[in-house]
C-alpha positions as CSV (number, residue, x, y, z in Angstrom):
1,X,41.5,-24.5,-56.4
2,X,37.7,-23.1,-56.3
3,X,37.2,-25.8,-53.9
4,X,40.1,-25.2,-51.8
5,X,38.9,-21.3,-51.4
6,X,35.8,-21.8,-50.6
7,X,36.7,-24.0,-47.6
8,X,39.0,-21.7,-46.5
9,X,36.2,-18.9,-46.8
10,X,34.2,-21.0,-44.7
11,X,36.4,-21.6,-42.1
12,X,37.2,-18.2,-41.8
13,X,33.6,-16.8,-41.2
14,X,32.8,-19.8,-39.3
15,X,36.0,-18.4,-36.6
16,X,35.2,-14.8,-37.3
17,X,31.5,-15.9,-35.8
18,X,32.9,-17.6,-33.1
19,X,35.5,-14.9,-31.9
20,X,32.2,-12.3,-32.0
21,X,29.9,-14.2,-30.2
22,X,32.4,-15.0,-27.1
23,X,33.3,-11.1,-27.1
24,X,30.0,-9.8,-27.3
25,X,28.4,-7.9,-24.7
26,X,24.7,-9.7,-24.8
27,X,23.5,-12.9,-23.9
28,X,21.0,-14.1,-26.5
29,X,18.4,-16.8,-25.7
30,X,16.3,-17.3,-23.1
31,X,16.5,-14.8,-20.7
32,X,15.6,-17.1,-17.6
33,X,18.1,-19.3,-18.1
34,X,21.8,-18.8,-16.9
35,X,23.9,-19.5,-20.2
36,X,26.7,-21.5,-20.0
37,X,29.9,-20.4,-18.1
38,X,28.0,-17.4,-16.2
39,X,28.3,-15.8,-13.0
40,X,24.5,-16.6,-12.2
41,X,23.3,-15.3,-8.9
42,X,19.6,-15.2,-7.3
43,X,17.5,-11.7,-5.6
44,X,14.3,-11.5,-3.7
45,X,12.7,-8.0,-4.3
46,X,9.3,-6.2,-2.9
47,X,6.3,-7.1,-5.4
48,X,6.0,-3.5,-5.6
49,X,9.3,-3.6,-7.4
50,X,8.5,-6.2,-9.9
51,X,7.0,-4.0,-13.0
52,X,10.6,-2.7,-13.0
53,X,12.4,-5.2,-12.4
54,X,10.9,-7.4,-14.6
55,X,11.9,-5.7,-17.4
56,X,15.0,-3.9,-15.8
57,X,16.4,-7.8,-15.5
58,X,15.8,-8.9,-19.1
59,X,17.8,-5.9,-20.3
60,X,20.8,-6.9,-17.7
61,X,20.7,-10.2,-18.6
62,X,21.1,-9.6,-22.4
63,X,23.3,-6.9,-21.7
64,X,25.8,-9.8,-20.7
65,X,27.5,-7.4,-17.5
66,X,31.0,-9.0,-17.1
67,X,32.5,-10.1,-13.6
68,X,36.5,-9.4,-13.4
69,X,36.8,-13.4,-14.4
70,X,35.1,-12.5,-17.9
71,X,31.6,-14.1,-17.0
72,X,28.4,-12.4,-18.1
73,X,26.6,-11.8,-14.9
74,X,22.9,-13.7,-14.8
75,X,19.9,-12.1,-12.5
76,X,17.2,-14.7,-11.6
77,X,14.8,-12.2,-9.4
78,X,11.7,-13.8,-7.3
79,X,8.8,-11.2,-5.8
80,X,8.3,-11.8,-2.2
81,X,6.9,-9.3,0.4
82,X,9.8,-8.4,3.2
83,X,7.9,-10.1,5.9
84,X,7.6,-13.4,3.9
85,X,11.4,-13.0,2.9
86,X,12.2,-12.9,6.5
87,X,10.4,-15.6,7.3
88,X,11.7,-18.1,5.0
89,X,14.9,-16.9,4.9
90,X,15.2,-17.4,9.1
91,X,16.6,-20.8,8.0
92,X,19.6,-20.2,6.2
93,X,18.4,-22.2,3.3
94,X,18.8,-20.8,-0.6
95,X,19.1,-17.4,0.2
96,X,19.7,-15.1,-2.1
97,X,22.4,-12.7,-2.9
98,X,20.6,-9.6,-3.0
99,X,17.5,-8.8,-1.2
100,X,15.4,-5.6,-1.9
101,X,12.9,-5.3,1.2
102,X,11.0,-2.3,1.8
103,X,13.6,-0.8,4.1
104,X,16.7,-1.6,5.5
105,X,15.2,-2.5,8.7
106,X,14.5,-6.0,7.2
107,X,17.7,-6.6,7.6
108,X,17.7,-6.4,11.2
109,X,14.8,-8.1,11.6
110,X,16.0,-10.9,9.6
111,X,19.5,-10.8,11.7
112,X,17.4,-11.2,14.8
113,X,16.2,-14.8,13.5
114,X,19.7,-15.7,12.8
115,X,20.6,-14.3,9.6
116,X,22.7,-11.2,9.7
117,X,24.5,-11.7,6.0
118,X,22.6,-8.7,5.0
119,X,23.0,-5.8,6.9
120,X,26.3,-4.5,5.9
121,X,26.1,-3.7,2.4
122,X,22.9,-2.0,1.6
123,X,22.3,0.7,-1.1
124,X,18.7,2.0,-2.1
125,X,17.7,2.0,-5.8
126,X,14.1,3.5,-5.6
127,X,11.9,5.4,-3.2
128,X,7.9,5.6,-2.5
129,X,6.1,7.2,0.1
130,X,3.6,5.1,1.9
131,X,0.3,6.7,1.0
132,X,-4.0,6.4,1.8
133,X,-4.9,5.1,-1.8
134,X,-8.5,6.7,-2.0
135,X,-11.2,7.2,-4.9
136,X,-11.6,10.6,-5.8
137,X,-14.8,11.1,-5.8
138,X,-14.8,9.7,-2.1
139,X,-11.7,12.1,-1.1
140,X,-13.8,15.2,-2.9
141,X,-16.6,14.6,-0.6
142,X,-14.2,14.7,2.7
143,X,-13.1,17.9,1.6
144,X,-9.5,16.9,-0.4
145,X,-7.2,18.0,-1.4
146,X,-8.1,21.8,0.3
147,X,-9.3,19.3,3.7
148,X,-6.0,18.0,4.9
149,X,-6.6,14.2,5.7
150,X,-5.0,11.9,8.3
151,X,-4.0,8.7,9.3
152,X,-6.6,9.3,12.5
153,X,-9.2,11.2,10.6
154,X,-9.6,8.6,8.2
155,X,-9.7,5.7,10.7
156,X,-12.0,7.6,12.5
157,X,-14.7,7.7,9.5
158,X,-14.4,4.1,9.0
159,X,-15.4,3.5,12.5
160,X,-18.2,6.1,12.6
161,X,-21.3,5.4,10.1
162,X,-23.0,8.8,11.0
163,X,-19.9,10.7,10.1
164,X,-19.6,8.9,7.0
165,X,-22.9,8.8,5.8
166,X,-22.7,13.1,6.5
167,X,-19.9,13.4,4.2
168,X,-20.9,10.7,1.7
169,X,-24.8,10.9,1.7
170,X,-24.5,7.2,2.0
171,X,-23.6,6.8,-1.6
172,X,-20.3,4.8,-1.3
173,X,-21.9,2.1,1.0
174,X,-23.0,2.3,5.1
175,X,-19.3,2.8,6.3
176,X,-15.8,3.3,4.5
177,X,-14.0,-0.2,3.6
178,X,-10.4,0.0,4.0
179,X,-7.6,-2.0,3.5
180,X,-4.0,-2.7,4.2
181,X,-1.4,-5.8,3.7
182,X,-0.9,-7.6,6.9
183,X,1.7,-6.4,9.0
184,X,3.4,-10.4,9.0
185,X,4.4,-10.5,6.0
186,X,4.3,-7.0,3.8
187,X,6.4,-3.6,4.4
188,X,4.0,-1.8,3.9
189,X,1.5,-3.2,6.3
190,X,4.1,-3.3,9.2
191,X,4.0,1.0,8.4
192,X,0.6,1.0,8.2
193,X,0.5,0.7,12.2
194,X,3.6,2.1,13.0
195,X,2.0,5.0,11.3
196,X,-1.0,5.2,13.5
197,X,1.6,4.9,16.4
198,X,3.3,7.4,15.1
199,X,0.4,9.9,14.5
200,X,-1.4,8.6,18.4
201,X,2.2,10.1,19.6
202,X,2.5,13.2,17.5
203,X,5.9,12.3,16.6
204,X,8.2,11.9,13.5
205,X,11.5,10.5,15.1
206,X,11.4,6.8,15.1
207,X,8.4,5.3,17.9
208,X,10.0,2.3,20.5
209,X,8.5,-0.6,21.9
210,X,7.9,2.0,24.8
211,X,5.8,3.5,22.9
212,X,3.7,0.9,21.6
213,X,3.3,-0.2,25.2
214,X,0.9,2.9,25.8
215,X,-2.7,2.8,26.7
216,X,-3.6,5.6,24.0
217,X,-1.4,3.9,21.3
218,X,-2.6,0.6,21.5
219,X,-6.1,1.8,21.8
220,X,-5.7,4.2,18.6
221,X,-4.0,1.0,16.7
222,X,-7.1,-1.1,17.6
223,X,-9.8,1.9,16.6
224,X,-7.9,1.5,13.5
225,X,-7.2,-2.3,13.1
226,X,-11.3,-2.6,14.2
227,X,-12.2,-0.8,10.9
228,X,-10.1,-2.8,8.1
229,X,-12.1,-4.8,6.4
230,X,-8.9,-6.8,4.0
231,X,-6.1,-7.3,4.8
232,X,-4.0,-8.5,1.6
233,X,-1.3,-10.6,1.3
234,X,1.2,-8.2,-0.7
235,X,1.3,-4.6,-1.7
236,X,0.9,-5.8,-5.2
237,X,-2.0,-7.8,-4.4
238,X,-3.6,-4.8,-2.8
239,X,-3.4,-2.3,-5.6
240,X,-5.0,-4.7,-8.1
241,X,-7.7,-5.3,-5.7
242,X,-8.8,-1.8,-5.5
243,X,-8.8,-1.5,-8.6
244,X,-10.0,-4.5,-10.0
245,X,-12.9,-4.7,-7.6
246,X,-13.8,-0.7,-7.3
247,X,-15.2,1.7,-4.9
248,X,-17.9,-0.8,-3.4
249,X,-15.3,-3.6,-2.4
250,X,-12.7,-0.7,-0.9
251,X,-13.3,2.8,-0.9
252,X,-9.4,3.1,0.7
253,X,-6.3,1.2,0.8
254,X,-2.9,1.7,2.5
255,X,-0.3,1.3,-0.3
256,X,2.9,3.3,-2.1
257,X,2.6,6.0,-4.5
258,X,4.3,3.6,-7.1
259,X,1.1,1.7,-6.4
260,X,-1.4,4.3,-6.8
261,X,0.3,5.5,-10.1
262,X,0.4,2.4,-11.9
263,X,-3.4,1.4,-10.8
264,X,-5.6,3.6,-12.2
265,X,-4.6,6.8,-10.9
266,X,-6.1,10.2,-11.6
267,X,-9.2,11.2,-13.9
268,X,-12.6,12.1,-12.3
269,X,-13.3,8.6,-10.7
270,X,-9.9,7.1,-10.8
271,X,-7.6,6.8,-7.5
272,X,-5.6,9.4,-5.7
273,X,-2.8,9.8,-3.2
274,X,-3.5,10.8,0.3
275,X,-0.5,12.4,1.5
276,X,-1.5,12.1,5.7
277,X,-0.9,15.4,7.5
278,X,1.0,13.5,10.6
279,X,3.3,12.7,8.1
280,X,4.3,8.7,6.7
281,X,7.2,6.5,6.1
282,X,9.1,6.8,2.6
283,X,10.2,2.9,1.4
284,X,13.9,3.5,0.1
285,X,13.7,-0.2,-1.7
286,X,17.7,-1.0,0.0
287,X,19.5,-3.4,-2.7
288,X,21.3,-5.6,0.5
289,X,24.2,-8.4,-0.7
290,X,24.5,-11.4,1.0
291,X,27.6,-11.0,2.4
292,X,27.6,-14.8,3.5
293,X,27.7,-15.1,-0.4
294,X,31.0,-16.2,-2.2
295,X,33.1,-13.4,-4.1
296,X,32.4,-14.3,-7.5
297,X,28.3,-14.2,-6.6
298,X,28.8,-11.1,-4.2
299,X,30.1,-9.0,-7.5
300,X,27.4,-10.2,-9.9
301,X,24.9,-8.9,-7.5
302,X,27.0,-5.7,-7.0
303,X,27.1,-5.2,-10.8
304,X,23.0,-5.9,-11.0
305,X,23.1,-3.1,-8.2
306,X,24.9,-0.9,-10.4
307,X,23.4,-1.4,-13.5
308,X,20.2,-0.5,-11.3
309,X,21.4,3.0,-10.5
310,X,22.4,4.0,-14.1
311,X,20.0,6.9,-15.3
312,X,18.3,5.0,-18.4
313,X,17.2,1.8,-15.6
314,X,16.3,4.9,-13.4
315,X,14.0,6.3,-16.0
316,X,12.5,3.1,-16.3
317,X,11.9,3.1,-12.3
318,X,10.3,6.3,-12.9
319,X,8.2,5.0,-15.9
320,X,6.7,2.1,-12.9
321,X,5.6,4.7,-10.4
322,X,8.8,4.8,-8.7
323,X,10.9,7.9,-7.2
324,X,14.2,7.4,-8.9
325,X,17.3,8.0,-6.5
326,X,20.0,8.7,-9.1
327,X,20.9,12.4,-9.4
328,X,20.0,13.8,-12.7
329,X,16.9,11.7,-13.4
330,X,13.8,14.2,-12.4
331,X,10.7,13.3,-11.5
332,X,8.1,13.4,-14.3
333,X,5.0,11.2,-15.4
334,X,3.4,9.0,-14.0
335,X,4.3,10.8,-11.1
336,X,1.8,13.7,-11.6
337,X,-1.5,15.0,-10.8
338,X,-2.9,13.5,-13.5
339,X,-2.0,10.4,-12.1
340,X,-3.3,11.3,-8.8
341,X,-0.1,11.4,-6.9
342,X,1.8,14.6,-6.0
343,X,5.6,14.3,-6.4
344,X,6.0,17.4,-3.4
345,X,4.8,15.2,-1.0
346,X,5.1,14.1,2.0
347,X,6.1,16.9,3.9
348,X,6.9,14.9,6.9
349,X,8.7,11.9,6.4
350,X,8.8,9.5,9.9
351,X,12.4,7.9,11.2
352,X,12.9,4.7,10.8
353,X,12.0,2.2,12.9
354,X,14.2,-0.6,14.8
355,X,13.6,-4.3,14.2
356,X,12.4,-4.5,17.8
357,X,9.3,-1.8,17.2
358,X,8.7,-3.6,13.9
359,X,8.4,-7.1,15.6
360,X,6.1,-5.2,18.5
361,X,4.1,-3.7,16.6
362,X,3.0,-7.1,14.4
363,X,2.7,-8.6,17.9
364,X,0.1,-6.1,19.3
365,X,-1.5,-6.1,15.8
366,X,-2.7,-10.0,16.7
367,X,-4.4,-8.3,19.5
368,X,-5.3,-4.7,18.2
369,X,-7.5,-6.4,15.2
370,X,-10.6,-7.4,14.8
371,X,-11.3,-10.7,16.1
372,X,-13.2,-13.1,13.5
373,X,-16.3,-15.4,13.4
374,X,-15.3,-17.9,11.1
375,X,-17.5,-20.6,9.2
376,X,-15.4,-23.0,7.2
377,X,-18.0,-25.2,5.0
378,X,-16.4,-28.6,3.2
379,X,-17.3,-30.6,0.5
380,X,-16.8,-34.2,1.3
381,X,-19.1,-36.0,-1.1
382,X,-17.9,-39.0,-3.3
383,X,-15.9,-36.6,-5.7
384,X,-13.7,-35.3,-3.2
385,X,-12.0,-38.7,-2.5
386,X,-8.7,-39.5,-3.0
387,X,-5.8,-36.4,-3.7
388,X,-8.7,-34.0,-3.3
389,X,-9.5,-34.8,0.2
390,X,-6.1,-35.3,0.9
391,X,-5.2,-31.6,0.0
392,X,-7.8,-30.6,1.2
393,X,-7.1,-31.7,4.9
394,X,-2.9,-30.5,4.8
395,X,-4.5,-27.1,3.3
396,X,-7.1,-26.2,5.8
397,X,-5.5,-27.9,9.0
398,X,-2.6,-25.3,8.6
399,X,-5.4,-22.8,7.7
400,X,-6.6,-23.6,11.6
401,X,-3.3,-23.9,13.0
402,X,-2.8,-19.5,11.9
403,X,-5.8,-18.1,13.3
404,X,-6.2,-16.2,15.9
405,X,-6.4,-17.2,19.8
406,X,-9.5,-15.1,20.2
407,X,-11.2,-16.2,16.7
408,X,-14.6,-18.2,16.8
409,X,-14.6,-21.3,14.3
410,X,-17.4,-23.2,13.2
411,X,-16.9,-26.4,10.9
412,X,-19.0,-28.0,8.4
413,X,-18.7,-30.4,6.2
414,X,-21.6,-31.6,3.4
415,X,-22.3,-34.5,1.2
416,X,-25.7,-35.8,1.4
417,X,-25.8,-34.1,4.9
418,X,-25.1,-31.2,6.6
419,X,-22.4,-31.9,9.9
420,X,-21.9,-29.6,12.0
421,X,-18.1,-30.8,13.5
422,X,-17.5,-27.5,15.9
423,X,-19.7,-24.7,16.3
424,X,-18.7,-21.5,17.3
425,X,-15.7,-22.4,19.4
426,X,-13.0,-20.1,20.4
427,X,-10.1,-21.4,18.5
428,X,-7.5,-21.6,21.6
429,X,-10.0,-23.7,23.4
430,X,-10.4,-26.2,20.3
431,X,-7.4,-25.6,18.2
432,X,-5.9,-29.1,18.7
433,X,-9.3,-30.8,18.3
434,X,-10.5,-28.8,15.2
435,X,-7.3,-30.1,13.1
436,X,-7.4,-33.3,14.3
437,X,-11.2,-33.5,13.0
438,X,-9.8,-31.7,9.5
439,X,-7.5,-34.3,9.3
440,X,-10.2,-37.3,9.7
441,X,-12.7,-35.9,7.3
442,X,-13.7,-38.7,5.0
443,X,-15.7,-38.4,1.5
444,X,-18.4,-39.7,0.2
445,X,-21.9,-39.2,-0.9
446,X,-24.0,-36.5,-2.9
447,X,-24.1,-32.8,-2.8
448,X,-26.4,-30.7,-0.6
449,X,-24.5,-27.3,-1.6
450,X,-27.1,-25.2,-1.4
451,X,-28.7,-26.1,2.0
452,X,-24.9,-26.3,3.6
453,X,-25.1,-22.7,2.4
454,X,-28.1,-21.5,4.5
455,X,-27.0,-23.4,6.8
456,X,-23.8,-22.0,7.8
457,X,-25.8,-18.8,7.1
458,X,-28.1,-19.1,9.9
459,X,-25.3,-20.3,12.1
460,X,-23.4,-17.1,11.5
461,X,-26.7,-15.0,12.5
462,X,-26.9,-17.2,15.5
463,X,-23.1,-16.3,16.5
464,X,-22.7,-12.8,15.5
465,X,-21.3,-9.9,17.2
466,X,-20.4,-6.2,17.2
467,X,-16.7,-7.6,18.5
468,X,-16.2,-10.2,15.3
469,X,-16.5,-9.8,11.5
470,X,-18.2,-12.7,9.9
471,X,-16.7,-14.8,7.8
472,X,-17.8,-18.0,5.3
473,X,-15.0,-20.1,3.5
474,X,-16.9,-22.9,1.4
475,X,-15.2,-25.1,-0.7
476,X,-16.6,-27.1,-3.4
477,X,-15.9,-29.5,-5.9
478,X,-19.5,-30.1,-7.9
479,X,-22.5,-29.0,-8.4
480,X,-25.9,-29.0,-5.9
481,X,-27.3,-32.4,-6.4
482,X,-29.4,-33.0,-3.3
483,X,-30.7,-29.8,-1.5
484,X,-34.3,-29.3,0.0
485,X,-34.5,-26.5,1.1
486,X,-32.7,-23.9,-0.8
487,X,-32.5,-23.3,-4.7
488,X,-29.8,-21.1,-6.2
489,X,-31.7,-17.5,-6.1
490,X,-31.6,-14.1,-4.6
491,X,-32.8,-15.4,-1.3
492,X,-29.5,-17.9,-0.5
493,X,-27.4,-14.8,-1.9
494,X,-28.9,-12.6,0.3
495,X,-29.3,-15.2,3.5
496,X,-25.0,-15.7,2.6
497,X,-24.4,-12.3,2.6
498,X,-26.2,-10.6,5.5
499,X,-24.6,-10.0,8.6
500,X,-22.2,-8.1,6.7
501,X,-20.7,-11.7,6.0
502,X,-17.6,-11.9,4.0
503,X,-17.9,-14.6,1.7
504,X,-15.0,-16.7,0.3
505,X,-15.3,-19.5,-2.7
506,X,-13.2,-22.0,-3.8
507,X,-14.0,-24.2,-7.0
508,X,-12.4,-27.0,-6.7
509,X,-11.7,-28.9,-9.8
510,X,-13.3,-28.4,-13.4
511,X,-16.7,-29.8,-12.1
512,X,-18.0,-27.4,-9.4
513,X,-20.4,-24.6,-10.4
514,X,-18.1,-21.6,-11.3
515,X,-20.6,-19.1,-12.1
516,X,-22.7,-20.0,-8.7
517,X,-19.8,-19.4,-7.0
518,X,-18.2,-16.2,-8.6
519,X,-21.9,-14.8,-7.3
520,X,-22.0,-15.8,-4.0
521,X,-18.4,-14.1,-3.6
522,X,-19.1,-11.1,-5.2
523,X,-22.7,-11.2,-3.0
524,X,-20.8,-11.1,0.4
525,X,-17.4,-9.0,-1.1
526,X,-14.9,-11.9,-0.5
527,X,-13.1,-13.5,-3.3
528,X,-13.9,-16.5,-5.9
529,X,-10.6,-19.0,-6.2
530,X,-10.1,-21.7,-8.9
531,X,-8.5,-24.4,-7.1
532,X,-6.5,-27.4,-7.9
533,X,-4.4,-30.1,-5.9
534,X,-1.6,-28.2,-6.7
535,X,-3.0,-24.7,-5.5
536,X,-5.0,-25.2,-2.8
537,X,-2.4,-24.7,0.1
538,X,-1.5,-21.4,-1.4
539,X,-5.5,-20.0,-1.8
540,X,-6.0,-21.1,2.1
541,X,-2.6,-19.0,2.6
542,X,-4.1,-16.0,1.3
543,X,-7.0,-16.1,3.1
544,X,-5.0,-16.9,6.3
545,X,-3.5,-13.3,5.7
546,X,-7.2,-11.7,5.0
547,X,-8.2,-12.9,8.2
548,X,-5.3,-11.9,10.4
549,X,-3.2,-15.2,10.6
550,X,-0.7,-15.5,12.2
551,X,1.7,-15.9,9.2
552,X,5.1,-14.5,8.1
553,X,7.0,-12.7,11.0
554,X,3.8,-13.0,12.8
555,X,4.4,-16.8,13.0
């Protein structure tokens, strides 16, 4: 009889579990993977988005959000900048069902390659101005915050040593280093001009393609454009830069508030907001469904879109650097002085802009920038053989096949000896031949790292001009094993870096000589890349962007 009643106690709480779990409202487990039987849908959001929404989609996806059919809705979200999105969205394949660009322009720029699924049901879920990310100390010394800053004063001092050096003393470097995202693939670096257009024109209602067509416009966007000195491949990217590298790499940086707030902002030496007198553009972060989607996935992402308007998800916007958009939720910290960003700004906030003006104004950008002299330096000693090589060729043959008409390329390639494949060729004149030589690098021999070095050094002081900035991409995958005429000392990191040479490093494998080339990067203010079979495509990506390729919309 015992026997009997415990088995039918069992049985019991066994069916009482059963009947709990299926009506509770949280899905436990791994919160990247749909559970079974739920209404799972995919989103591509800004990068500037994803400290929220990181978090924001955990707590969704536990909170098990119910469809109409009884299925706990499932957010998988992926960070892409709205330029990128476009572009790899222009073929129809795995889109998403929500998309959460900087603005809903992106939607019509998007329809204009063929896919319109987004435009008609938008919503914004968060706001940020577009700001001048500047360190304080550099801002205090042009007169802010009682000095009103623009978008033209500011370009104007990057272009103008003497005026700098008045207002600086010369202490933050011989000219002010700025930086934006580029304008193919980022929001925010598509602004960035329009913004200049905007303040050449003296306007705040929306600028047209007429207006980009003018002499003064086009000749204040490439005053500006001639003074950047990174471009970055997303707004995230950019704000960790800054702050990662400090005032010497970039004294300023076009970027949101959000971005400001949540990098370092305020304190004595920390960055601030420059709010630019002309006025800027506000990102209003439009949660667009994919109305191409089918029902079932349409209302998952509808409910995500909901879930991200209630006030506590709001608060958590907020809590990221975000404006929140829900009545009721005021703005509060981070979004304080103390932070560096001042929530009563802007005072003028520019119209929006068409996806015609936005698709001009990333055309005249490949113009209006500053062209580049380019030395790209390959290992191809006996190391490099097999997958390495052959990575290596896919990853910097695409590299050629995005720069710019009016670049200069030189290639080089080292083993035991230094080759000197092109040398300072303008890249529409030998665009075809310089991948087709990429692709018929061979390896083999020792290393001569350090001479290839000076080499492409002297090459670059031999090529350079007041109308390029210079540029060295080396890529290695060992150590210096045969140089004569250079040692690894002050003199090759100076001879690498002059000529105001940007320097760029990629360690290739677990062999090459990390700590040589973290220095030589940090030397000539470029960046230091671990790379792998796997990654190398993707580092040669981002430097496409921080040299102006032509990549994203741009393409």
């Amino acid at each position: 009889m015992r026997t009997g009643k415990l088995r039918a106690l069992l049985l019991y709480t066994l069916a009482a579990v059963v009947a709990l779990a299926a009506c509770s409202t949280e899905v436990s487990g791994n919160t990247n993977v749909p559970p079974p039987n739920s209404q799972a849908f995919t989103a591509v959001a800004n990068t500037s988005l994803r400290g929220w929404l990181e978090q924001a989609v955990q707590d969704f996806n536990r909170a098990g959000v119910r469809t109409a059919a009884g299925k706990p809705a499932f957010a998988q979200v992926t960070f892409t900048e709205a330029g990128q999105a476009a572009s790899d969205m222009a073929g129809g394949k795995n889109l998403p069902a929500l998309w959460i660009p900087d603005n809903e322009v992106w939607a019509s720029v998007l329809a204009k390659r063929g896919q319109a699924g987004f435009q008609a049901n938008c919503q914004s879920v968060a706001q940020s101005p577009l700001v001048i990310a500047m360190w304080r100390p550099i801002a205090e010394a042009l007169g802010w915050p009682g000095r009103k800053l623009g978008w033209l004063d500011v370009g104007s001092l990057a272009a103008d040593p003497s005026s700098w050096n008045y207002y600086t003393g010369g202490k933050y470097g011989k000219t002010l280093r700025m930086g934006h995202t580029h304008p193919g693939l980022s929001g925010s670096g598509a602004s960035t001009l329009l913004a200049i257009v905007q303040a050449a024109r003296s306007k705040t209602d929306a600028v047209t393609v007429s207006d980009i067509k003018e002499p003064i416009v086009q000749a204040s966007v490439a005053a500006f454009e001639g003074t950047v000195a990174w471009f970055s491949p997303s707004t995230e990217k950019l704000g960790q830069t800054i702050q990662q590298r400090g005032i010497e790499y970039l004294g300023a940086a076009v970027e949101y508030e959000s971005t400001v707030a949540m990098n370092g902002g305020g304190g004595d030496a920390g960055l601030v907001a420059v709010y630019p007198y002309e006025g800027t553009f506000m990102a209003t972060h439009p949660a667009c469904i994919n109305g191409g989607a089918d029902a079932q996935t349409q209302e998952a992402a509808r409910l995500f879109r909901d879930y991200l308007l209630k006030p506590d998800v709001q608060k958590l916007a907020l809590k990221n650097g975000l404006r929140p958009v829900t009545a009721g939720v005021p703005i509060s910290a981070p979004l304080d002085a103390a932070h560096g960003v001042d929530p009563t700004q802007p005072k003028a906030v520019f119209g929006q802009p068409s996806a015609d003006t936005l698709l001009a104004i990333s055309a005249l950008w490949q113009s209006a920038r500053k062209n580049i002299n380019l030395v790209m330096l390959l290992d191809v000693s006996g190391s490099m053989r097999g997958d390495k090589i052959d990575s290596v060729r896919t990853a910097a043959a695409q590299f050629v096949k995005q720069m710019g008409d009016n670049d200069y390329l030189t290639l080089m390639t080292f083993s035991d000896r230094i080759r000197v494949l092109i040398e300072h060729k303008k890249v529409s004149v030998i665009r075809d031949d310089a991948v087709r030589l990429v692709n018929g690098i061979q390896a083999g021999g020792n290393t001569s790292l350090y001479d290839a070095i000076g080499e492409a050094a002297n090459l670059i002081n031999k090529s350079k001009s007041s109308q390029t900035s210079n540029v060295m991409v080396l890529l290695t995958d060992g150590q210096d094993t045969s140089s004569v005429n250079y040692d690894f000392n002050q003199r090759l990191l100076d001879t690498a870096a002059a000529n105001d040479t940007t320097v760029f490093t990629i360690a290739y494998g677990s062999d090459a000589d990390q700590k040589v080339l973290n220095k030589l990067a940090s030397q000539g203010r470029g960046n230091f890349y671990q790379g792998t079979t796997a990654n190398i495509a993707s580092i040669y990506e981002e430097m496409s962007a921080a040299f102006g390729g032509t990549v994203g919309i741009g393409r």
